[in-house]
LODREN-483012 format. One record per atom (N, C-alpha, C): residue number from 1; residue in one letter; atom name; x, y, z. Coordinates in steps of 0.1 Angstrom, whole numbers. Layout:
// LODREN-483012
> NUM / a / CA / X / Y / Z $
...
END
This chain:
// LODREN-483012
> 1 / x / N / 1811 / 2491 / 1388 $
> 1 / x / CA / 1820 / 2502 / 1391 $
> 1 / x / C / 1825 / 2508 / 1378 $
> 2 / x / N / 1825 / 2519 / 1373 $
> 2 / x / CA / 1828 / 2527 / 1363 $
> 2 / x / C / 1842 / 2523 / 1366 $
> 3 / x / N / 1851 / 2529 / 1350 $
> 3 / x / CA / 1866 / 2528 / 1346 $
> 3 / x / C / 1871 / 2535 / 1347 $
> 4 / x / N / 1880 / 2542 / 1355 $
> 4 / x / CA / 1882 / 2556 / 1358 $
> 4 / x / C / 1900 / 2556 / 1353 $
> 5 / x / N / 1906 / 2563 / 1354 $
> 5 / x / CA / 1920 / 2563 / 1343 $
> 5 / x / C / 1926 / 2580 / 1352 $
> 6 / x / N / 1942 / 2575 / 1354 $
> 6 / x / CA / 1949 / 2582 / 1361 $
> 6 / x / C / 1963 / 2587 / 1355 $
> 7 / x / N / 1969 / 2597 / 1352 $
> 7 / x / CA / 1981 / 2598 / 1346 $
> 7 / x / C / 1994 / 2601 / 1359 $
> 8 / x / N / 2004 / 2593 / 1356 $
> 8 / x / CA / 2015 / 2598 / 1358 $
> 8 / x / C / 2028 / 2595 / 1350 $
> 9 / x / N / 2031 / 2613 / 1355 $
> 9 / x / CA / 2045 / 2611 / 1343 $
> 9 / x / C / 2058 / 2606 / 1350 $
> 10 / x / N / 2065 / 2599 / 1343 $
> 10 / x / CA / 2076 / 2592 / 1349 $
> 10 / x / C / 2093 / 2597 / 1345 $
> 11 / x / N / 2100 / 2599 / 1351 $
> 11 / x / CA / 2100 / 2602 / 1365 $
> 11 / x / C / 2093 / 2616 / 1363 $
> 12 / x / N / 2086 / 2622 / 1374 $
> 12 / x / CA / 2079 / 2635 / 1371 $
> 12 / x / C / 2078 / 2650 / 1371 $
> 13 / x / N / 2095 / 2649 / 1369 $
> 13 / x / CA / 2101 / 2663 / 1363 $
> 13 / x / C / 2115 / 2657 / 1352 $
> 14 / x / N / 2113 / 2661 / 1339 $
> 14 / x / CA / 2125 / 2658 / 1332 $
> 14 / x / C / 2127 / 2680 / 1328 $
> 15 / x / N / 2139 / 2680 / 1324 $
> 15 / x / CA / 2140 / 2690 / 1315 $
> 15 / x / C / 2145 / 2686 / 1304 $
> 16 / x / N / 2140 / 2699 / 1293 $
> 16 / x / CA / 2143 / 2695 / 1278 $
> 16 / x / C / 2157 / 2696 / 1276 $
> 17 / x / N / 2163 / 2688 / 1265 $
> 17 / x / CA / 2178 / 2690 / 1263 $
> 17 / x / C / 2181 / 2696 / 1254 $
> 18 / x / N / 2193 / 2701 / 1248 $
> 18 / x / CA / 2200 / 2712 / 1241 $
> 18 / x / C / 2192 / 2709 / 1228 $
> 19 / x / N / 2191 / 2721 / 1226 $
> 19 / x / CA / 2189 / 2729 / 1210 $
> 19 / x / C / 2191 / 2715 / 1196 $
> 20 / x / N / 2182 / 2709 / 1194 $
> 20 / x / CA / 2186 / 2702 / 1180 $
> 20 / x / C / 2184 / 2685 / 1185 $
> 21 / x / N / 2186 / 2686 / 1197 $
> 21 / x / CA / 2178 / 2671 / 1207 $
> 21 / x / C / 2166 / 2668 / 1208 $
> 22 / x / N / 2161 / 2655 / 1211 $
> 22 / x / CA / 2152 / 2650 / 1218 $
> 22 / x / C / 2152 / 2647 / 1229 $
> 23 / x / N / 2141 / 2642 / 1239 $
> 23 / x / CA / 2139 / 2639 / 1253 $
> 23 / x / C / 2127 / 2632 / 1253 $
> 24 / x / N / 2125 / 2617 / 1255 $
> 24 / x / CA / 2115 / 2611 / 1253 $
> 24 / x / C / 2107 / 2610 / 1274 $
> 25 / x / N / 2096 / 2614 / 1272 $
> 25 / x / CA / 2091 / 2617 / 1287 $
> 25 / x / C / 2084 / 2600 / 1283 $
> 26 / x / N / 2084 / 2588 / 1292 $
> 26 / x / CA / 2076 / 2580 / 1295 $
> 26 / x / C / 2064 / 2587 / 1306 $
> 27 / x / N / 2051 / 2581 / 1301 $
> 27 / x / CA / 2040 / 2587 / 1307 $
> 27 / x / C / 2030 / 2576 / 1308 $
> 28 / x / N / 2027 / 2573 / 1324 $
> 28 / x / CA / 2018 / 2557 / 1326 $
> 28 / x / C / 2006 / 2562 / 1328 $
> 29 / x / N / 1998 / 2551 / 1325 $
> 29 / x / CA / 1979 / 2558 / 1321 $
> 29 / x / C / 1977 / 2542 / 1333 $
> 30 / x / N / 1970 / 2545 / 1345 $
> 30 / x / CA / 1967 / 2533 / 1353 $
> 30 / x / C / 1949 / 2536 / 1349 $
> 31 / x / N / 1945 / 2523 / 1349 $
> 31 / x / CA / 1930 / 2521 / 1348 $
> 31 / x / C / 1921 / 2511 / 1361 $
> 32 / x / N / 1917 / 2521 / 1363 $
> 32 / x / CA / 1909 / 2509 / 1379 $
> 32 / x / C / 1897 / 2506 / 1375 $
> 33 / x / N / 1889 / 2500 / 1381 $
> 33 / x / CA / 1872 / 2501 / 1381 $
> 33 / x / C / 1872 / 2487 / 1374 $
> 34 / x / N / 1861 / 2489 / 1366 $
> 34 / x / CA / 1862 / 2477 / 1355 $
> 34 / x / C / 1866 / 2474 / 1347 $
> 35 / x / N / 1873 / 2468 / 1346 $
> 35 / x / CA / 1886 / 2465 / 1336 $
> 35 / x / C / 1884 / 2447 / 1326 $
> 36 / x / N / 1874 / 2443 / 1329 $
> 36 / x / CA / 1870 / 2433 / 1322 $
> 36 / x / C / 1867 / 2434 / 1307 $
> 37 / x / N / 1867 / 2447 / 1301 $
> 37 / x / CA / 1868 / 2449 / 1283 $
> 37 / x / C / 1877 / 2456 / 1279 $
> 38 / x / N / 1883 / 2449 / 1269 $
> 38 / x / CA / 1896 / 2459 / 1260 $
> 38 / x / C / 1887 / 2474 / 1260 $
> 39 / x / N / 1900 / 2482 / 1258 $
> 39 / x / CA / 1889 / 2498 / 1254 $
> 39 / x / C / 1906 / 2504 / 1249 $
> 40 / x / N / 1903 / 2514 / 1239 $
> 40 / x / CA / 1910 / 2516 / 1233 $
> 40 / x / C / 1909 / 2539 / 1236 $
> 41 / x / N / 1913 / 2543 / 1241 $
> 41 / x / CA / 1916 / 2559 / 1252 $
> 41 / x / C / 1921 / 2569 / 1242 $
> 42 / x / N / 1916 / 2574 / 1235 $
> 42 / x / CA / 1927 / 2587 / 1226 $
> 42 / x / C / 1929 / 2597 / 1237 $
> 43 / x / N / 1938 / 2601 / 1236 $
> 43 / x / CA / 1951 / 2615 / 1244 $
> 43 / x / C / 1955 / 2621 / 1238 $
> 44 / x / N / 1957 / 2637 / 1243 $
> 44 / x / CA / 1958 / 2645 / 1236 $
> 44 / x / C / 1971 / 2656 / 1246 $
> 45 / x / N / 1984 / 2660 / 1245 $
> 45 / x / CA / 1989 / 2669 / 1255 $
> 45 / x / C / 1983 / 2683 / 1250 $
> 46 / x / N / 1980 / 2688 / 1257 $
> 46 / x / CA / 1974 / 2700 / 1260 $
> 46 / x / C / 1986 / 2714 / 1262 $
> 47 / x / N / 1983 / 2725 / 1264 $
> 47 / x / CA / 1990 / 2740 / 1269 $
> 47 / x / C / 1983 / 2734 / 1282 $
> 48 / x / N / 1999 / 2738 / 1289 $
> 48 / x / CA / 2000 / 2738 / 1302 $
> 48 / x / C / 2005 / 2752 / 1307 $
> 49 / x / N / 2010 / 2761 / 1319 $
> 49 / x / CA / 2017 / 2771 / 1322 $
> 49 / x / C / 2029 / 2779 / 1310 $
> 50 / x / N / 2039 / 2773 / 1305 $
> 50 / x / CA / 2044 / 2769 / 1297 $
> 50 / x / C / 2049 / 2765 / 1289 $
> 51 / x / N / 2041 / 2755 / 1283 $
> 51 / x / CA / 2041 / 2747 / 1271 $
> 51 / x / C / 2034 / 2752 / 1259 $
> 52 / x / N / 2042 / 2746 / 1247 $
> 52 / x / CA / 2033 / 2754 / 1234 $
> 52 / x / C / 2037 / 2745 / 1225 $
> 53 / x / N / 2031 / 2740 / 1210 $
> 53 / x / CA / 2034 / 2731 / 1206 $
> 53 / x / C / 2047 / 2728 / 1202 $
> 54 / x / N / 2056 / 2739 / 1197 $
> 54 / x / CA / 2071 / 2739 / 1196 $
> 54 / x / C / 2078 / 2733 / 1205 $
> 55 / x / N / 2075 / 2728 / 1215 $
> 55 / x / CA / 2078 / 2723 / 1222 $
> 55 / x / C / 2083 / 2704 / 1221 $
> 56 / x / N / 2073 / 2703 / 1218 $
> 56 / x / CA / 2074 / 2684 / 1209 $
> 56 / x / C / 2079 / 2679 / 1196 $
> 57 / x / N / 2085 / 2676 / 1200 $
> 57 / x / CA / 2090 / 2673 / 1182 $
> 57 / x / C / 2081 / 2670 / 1170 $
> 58 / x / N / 2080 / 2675 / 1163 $
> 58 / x / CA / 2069 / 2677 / 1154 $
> 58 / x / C / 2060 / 2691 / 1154 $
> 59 / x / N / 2068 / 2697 / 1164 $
> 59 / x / CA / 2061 / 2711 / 1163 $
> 59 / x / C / 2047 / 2712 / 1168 $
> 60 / x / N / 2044 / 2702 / 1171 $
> 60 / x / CA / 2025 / 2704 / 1173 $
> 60 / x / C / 2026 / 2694 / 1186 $
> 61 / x / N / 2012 / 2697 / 1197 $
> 61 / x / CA / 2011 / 2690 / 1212 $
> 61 / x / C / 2010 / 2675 / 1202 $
> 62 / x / N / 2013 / 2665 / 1206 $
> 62 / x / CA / 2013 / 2656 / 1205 $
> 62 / x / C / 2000 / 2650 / 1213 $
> 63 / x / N / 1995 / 2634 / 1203 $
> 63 / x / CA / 1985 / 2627 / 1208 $
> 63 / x / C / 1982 / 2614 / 1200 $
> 64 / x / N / 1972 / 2609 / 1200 $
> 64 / x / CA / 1974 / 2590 / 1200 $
> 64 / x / C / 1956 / 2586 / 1211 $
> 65 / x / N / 1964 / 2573 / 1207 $
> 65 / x / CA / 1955 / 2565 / 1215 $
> 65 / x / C / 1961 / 2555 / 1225 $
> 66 / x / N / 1954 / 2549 / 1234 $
> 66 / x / CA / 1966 / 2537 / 1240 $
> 66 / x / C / 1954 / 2527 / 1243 $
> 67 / x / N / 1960 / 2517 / 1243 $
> 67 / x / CA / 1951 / 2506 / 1243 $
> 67 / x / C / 1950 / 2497 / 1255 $
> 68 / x / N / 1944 / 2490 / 1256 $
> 68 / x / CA / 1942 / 2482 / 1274 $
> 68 / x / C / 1932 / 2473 / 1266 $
> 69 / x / N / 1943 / 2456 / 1269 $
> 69 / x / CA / 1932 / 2445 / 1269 $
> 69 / x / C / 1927 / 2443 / 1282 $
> 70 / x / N / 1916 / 2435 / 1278 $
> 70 / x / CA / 1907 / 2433 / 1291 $
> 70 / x / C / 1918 / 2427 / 1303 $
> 71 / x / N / 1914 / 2431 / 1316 $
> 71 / x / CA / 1920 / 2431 / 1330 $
> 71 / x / C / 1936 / 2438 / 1329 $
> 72 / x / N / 1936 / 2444 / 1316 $
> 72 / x / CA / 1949 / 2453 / 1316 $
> 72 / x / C / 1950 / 2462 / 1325 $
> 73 / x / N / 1954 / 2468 / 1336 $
> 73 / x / CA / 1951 / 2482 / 1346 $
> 73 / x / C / 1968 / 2494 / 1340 $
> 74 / x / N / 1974 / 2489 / 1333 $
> 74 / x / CA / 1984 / 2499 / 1335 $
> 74 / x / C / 1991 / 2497 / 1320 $
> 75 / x / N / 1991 / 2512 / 1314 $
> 75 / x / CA / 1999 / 2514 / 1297 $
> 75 / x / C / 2008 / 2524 / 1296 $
> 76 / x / N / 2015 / 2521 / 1290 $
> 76 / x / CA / 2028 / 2534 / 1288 $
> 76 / x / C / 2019 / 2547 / 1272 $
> 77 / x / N / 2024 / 2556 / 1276 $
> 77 / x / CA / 2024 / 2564 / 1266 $
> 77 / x / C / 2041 / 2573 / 1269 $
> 78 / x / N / 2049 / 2570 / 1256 $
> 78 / x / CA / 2060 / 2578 / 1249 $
> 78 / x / C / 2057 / 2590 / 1245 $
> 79 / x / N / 2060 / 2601 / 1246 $
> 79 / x / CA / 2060 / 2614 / 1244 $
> 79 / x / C / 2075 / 2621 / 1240 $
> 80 / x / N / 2077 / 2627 / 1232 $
> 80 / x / CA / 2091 / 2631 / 1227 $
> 80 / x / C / 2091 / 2647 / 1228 $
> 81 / x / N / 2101 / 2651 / 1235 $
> 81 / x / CA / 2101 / 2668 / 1237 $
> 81 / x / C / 2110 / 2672 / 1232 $
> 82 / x / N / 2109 / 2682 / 1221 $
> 82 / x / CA / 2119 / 2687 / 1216 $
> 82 / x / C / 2130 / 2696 / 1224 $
> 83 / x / N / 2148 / 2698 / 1220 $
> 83 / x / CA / 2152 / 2704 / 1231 $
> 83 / x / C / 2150 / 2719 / 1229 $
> 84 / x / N / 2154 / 2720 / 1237 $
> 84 / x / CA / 2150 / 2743 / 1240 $
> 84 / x / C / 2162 / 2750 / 1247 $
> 85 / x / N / 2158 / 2760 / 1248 $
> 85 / x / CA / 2171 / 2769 / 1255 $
> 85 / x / C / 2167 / 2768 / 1273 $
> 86 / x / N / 2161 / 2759 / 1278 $
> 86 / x / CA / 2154 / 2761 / 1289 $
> 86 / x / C / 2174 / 2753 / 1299 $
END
């Protein structure tokens, strides 16, 4: 059975906070299938409706890798949103 990998963001509406803040979005990566080898997943947040990289702290979409040892099914990825006038 192939390794197939599912995102959800937790809880799965935050809004950004005031002007000069952070907002860290927790975001879970579940893995089913075969899960008997470590494997190591790079991610990448993408433009969505809108989103733009200003958006993240660091000014640019944010990305990484997340890791899973063997029979691991479930990893956090932290994400930090910068705040806005939203």
């Amino acid at each position: 059975m192939p390794t197939t990998y599912s995102v959800l963001a937790v809880p799965p509406r935050n809004y950004q906070g005031a002007i000069g803040t952070a907002t860290t979005y927790a975001v879970n990566v579940i893995r089913s299938g075969d899960t008997s080898a470590a494997l190591d997943v790079p991610w990448q947040a993408s433009n969505t409706s809108n989103t733009i990289g200003a958006d993240f702290v660091g000014g640019v979409f944010p990305s990484g890798s997340i890791h899973f040892n063997p029979g691991q099914t479930s990893a956090q990825i932290n994400v930090r949103v910068a705040g806005g006038n939203l």
